[in-house]
C-alpha positions in Angstrom: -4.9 18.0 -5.5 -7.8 20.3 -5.1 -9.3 20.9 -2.2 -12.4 19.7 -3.5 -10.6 16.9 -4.3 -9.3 15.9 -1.0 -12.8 16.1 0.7 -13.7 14.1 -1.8 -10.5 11.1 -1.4 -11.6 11.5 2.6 -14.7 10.4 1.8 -13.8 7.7 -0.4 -11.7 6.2 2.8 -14.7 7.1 5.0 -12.3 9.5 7.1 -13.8 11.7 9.6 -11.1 11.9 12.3 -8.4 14.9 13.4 -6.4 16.6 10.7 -3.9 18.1 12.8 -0.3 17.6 11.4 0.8 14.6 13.9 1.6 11.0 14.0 -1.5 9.8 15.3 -3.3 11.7 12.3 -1.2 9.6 9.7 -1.9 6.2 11.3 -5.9 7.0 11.5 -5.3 8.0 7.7 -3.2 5.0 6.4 -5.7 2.8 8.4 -8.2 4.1 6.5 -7.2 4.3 3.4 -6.1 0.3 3.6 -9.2 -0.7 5.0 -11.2 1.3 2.1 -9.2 0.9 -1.1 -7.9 -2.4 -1.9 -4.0 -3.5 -3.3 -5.2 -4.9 -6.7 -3.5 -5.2 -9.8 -6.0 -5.6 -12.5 -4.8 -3.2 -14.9 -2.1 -5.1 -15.0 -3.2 -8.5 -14.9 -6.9 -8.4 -16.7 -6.1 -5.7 -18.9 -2.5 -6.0 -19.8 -1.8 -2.2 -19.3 0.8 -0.4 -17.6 -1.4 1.4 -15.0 -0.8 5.1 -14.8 1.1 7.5 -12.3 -0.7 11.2 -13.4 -2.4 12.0 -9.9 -5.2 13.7 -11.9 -5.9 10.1 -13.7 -5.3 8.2 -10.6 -7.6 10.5 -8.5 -10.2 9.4 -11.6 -9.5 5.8 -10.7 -9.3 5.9 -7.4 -11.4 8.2 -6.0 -14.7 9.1 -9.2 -14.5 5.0 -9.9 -13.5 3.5 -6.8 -11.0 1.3 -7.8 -7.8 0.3 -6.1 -4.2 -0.3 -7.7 -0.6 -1.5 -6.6 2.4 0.5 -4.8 3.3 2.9 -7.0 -0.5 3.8 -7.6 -1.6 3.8 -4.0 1.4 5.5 -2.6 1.3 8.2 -5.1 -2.3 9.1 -4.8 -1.8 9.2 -0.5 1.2 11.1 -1.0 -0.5 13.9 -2.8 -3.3 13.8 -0.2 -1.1 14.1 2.6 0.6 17.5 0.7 -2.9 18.6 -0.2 -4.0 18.4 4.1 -0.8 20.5 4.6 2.2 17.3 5.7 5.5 17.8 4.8 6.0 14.6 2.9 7.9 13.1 0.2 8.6 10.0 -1.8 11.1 7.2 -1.3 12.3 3.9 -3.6 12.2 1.1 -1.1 13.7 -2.6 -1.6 11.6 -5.1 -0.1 14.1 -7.0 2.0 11.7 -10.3 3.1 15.5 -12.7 3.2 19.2 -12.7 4.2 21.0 -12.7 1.2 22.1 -10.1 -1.9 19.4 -6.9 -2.3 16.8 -7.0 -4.7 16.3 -4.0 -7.1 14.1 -0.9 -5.6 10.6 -2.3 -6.7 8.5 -0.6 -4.1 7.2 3.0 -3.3 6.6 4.6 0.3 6.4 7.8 1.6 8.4 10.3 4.2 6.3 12.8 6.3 8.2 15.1 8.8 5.8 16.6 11.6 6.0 19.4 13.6 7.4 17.7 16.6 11.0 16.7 14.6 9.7 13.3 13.9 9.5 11.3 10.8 7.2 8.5 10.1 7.2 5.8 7.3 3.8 5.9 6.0 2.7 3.0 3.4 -0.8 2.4 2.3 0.2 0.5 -0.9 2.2 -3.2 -0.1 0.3 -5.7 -0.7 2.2 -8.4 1.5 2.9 -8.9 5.8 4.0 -5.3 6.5 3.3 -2.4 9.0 -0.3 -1.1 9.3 0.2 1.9 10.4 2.6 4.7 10.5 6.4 3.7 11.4 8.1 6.3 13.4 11.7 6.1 12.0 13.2 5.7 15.5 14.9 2.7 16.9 12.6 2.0 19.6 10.2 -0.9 19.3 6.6 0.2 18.1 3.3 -1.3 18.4 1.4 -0.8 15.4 -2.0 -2.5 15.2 -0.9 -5.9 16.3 2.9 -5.7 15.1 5.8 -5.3 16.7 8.0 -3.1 14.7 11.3 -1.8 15.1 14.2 0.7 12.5 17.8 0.4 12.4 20.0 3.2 11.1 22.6 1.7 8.0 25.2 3.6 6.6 24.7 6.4 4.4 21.3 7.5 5.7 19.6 3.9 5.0 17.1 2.6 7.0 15.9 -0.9 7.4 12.5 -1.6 9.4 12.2 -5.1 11.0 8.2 -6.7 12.5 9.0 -9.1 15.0 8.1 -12.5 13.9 5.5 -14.8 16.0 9.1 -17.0 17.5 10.2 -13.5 18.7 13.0 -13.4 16.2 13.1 -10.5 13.8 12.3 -10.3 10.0 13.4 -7.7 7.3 10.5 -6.1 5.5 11.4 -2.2 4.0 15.3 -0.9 3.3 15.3 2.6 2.3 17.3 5.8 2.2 16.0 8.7 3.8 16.8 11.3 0.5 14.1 12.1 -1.5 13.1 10.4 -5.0 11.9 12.4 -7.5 8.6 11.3 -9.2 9.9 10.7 -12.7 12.5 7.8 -10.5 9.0 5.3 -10.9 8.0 6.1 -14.2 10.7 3.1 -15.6 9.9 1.1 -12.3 6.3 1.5 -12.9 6.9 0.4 -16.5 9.1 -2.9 -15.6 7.6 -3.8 -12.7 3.8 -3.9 -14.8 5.4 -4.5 -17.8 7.7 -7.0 -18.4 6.3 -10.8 -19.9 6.0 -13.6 -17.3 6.2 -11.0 -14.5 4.2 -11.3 -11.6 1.5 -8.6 -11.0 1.0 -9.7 -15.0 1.1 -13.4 -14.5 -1.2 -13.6 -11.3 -4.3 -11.7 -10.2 -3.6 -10.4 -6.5 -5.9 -8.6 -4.3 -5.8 -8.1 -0.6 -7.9 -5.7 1.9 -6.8 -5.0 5.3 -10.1 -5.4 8.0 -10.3 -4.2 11.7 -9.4 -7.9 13.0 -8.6 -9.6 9.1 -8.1 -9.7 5.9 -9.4 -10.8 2.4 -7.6 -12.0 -0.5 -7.8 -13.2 -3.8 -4.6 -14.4 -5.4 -4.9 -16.0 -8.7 -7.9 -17.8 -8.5 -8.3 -18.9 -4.7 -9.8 -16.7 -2.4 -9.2 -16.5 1.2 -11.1 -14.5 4.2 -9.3 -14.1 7.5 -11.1 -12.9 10.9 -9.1 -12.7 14.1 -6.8 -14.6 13.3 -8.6 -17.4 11.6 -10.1 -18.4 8.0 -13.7 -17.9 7.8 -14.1 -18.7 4.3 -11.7 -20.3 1.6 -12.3 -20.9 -1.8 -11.7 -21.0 -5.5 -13.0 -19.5 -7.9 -13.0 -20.0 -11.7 -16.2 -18.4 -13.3 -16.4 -15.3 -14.6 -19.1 -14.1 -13.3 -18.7 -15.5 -10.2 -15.2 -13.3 -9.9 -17.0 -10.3 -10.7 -19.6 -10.5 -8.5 -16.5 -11.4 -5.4 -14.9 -8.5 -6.5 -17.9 -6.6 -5.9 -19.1 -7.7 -3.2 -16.2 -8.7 -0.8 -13.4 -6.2 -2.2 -16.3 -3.2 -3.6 -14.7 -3.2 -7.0 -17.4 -2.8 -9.5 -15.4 -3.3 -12.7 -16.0 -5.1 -16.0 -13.5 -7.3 -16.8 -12.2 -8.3 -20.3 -13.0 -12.1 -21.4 
């Protein structure tokens, strides 16, 4: 990413705070970048394509035509920010680990940045579901990160599985990873399956979410769902066309002509 390039993705996420190489700088960025670009996957689901992972084409997407895109999308284009503002960061294949039971398959993308201070932080920009807002210091100490209460636990051979503390104080699973680098060409079949296969869910169901200060938005399949503080300040379907172009628009800024 140019540098050109990079003034131009901080504008797109309307970031204008500290670049110094900490912590703090990462969560301003991730909370940003979620509240800016939005998880869709309408490549997949409207257009039937496998969306794709060149940083120069996703900079096109996201940045030149302000759309948004799914994990391995998001993550990607944030990761090459963060090496373009001067982080030491790399990628990681992460399980999402929501119940007790037998692991699922690596079906989710997030990123490692190492600071100056020996630290390392968990940064995320691209899950569409529950998860932390906000950069996850890979520590075993308990973490308030915008609202949730976040905690890591060190597994055998260098895994790590992050737990939010759920609202009867006991604790959930959400992100198991290992802390060795994956290579870029590890998401390329990932990518493929996960967008790809018949049936599958980013290609059966239209999903959509953007994090706000105090909410949310949402749009999954065809009911659409605003949350403020807490509570719903508008739910509703919707089944015309043009009607879901002009909510993507206008509540999710995604100005995009959709197939019939």
């Amino acid at each position: 990413m140019t540098n050109e390039q990079m003034e131009a993705y901080l504008r797109r996420i309307r970031y204008t705070g500290s670049r110094e190489l900490t912590g703090a700088t990462l969560d301003a960025l991730i909370r940003a970048h979620i509240t800016s670009v939005p998880f869709e996957n309408l490549t997949v689901c409207e257009f039937q394509q496998v969306p794709s992972l060149d940083p120069e084409e996703l900079y096109v997407k996201f940045v030149e035509n302000r759309r948004g895109g799914y994990c391995f999308e998001q993550n990607t284009i944030f990761h090459h920010l963060l090496m373009a503002m001067g982080f030491d960061a790399y990628p990681v294949s992460v399980r999402i680990v929501r119940n007790e039971g037998p692991l699922g398959p690596f079906v989710h993308k997030g990123v490692i940045v190492k600071t100056g201070d020996g630290k390392r932080w968990y940064c995320d920009v691209g899950f569409g579901g529950p998860g932390p807002r906000g950069a996850v210091e890979i520590s075993q100490a308990e973490q308030e990160i915008h609202g949730d209460t976040v905690r890591c636990q060190f597994l055998e051979y260098e895994n790590v599985l992050i737990q939010s503390r759920k609202p009867d104080g006991s604790w959930g699973n959400v992100f198991r990873f290992c802390l060795f680098p994956s290579e870029e060409v590890d998401f390329l079949p990932l990518n493929f399956y996960i967008s790809g296969k018949p049936g599958q869910g980013f290609r059966a169901r239209r999903m959509i979410n953007l994090t706000l200060p105090n909410g949310s938005k949402a749009l999954t399949g065809d009911h659409y769902t605003h949350r403020e503080d807490g509570r719903i300040v508008c739910e509703k379907d919707v089944t015309d066309r043009k009607e879901l172009q002009e909510l993507l628009r206008t509540e999710f800024g995604l100005d995009v002509e959709l197939p019939e």
